[in-house]
C-alpha positions in Angstrom: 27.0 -16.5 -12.3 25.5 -20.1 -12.0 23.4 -21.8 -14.4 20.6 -21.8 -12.2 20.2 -18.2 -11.8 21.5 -16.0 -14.9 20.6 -12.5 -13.2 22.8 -13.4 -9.9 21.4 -11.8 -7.0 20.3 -8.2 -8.9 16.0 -7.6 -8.8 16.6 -8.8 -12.6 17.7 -12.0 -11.7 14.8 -12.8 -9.6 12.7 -11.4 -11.7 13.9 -14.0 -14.4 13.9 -17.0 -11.5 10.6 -15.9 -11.0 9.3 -16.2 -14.4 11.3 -19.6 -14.8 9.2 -20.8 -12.0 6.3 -19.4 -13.9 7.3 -21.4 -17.3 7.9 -24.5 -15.7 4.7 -24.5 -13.9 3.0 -23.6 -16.8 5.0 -26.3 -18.8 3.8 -28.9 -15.8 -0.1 -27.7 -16.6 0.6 -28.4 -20.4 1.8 -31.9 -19.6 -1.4 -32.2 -17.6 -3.7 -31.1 -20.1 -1.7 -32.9 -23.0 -2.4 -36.4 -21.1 -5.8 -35.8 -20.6 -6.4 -34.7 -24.4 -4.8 -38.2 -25.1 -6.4 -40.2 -23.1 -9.4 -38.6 -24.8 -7.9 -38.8 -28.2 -7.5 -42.9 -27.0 -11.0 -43.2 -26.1 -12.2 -42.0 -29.7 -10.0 -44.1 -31.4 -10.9 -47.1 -29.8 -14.6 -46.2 -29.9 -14.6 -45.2 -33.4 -12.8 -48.7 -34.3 -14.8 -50.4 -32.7 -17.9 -48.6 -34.3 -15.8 -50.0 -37.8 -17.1 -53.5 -37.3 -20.4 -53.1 -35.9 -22.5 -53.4 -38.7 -25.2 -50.0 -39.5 -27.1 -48.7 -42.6 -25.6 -47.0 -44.8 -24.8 -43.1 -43.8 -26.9 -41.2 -46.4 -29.7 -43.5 -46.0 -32.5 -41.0 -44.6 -31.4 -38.9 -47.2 -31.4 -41.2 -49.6 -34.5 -42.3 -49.5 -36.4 -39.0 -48.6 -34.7 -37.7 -51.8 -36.5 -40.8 -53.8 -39.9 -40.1 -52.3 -40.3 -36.3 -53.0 -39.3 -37.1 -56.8 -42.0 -40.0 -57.0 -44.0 -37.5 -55.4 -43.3 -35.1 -57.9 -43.5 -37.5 -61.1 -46.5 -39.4 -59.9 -48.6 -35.7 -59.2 -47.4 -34.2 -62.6 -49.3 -37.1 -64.7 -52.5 -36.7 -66.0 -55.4 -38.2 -64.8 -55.5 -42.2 -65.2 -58.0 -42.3 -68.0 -55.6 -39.9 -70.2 -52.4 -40.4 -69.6 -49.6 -40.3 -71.9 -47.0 -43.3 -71.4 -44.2 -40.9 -70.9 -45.4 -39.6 -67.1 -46.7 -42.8 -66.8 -42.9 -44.0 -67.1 -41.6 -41.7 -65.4 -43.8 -42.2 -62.4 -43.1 -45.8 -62.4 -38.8 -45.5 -63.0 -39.4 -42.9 -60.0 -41.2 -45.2 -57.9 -38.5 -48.4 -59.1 -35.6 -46.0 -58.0 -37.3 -45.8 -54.6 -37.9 -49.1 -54.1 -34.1 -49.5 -54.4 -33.4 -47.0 -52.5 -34.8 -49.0 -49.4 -33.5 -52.2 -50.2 -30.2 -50.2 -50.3 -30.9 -49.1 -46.6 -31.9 -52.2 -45.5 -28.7 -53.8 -46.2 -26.2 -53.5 -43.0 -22.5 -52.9 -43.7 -19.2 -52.5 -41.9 -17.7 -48.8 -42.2 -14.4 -49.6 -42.3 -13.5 -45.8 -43.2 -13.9 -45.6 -38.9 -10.9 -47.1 -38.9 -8.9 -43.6 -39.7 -10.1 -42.5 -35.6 -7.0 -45.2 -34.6 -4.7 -42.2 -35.9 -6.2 -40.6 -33.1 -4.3 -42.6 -30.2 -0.5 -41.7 -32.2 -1.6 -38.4 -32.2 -2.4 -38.2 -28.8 1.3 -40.0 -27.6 2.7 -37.4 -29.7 0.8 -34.2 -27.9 2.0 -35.5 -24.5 5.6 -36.3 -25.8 5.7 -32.7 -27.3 4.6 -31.6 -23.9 7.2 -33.3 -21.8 9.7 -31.8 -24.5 8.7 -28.5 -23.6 8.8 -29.1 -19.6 12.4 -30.4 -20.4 13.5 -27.7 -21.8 12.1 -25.1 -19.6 13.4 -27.2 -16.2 17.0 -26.8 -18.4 17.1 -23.9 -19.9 16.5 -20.9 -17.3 16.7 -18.3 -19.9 13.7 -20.9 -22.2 12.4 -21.3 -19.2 11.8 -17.2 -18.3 10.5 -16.8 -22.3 8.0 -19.2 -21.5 6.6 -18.1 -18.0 6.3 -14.8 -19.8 4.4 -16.5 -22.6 2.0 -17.9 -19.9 1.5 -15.1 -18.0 0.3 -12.9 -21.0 -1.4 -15.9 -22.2 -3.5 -15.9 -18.3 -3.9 -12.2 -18.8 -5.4 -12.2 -22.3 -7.6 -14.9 -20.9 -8.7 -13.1 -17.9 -9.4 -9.9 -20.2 -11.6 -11.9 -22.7 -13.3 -13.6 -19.4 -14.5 -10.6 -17.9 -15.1 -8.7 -21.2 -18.2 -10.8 -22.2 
């Protein structure tokens, strides 16, 4: 019995070359779609460090500020009218309408987000996906009984896909 073919010449044997030549196809579409998920994962990184050093409002600005108008809305409608007011509501109205004044001179101020620098962990990650994937393809091209496990696993793994595809 050679390396190449554990079941010899029996209808097991071919059976298991078979499914070998089903793993390592299977293990050559993984390498595929590993690259393309890192050239993807590349493309985001750079993008999103680049994006680190272009200067942009602040992230929670729209919220920021449409959280400051509804409370001067609030405190400014709940005062009496002008003639009779107390100085409490009238303070209120005027801290309220302060608080949204800084709240836009907050937003106008551009910054650099350097927290964008965390998508460059991105373009290691992707190296890694394809290296993991060419580890695989190794071992199924030299392991004929790894390599049988594995078409197995991607035949099911079609099957289960063409039964959820056709279910709805």
């Amino acid at each position: 019995m050679s390396s190449q073919n554990p079941g010899g010449s029996s209808t097991a044997g071919k059976v298991i070359d078979f499914q070998q030549q089903v793993g390592s196809v299977g293990a050559s579409f993984g390498v595929i779609g590993a690259s393309i998920i890192a050239i993807i994962f590349g493309l985001f990184g750079i993008a999103g460090a680049m994006a680190a050093f272009v200067p942009m409002s602040p992230i929670d600005c729209p919220d920021r500020v449409s959280d400051a108008q509804k409370e001067v809305e609030e405190a400014c409608q709940a005062s009496p009218t002008p003639g009779k007011a107390s100085p409490v509501p009238r303070f209120l109205c005027q801290s309220k309408k302060t608080a949204l004044a800084g709240a836009k001179k907050y937003c106008s101020q551009k910054t650099k987000h350097y927290g964008f620098l965390f998508f460059l962990f991105l373009i290691p990650l992707g190296f890694s996906i394809v290296w993991l994937a060419k580890l695989q393809k190794k071992y199924v091209d030299t392991n004929p009984a790894y390599g049988a496990v594995a078409g197995t696993a991607t035949e099911i793994s079609m099957a289960a896909n063409l039964v959820r595809a056709f279910k709805g």
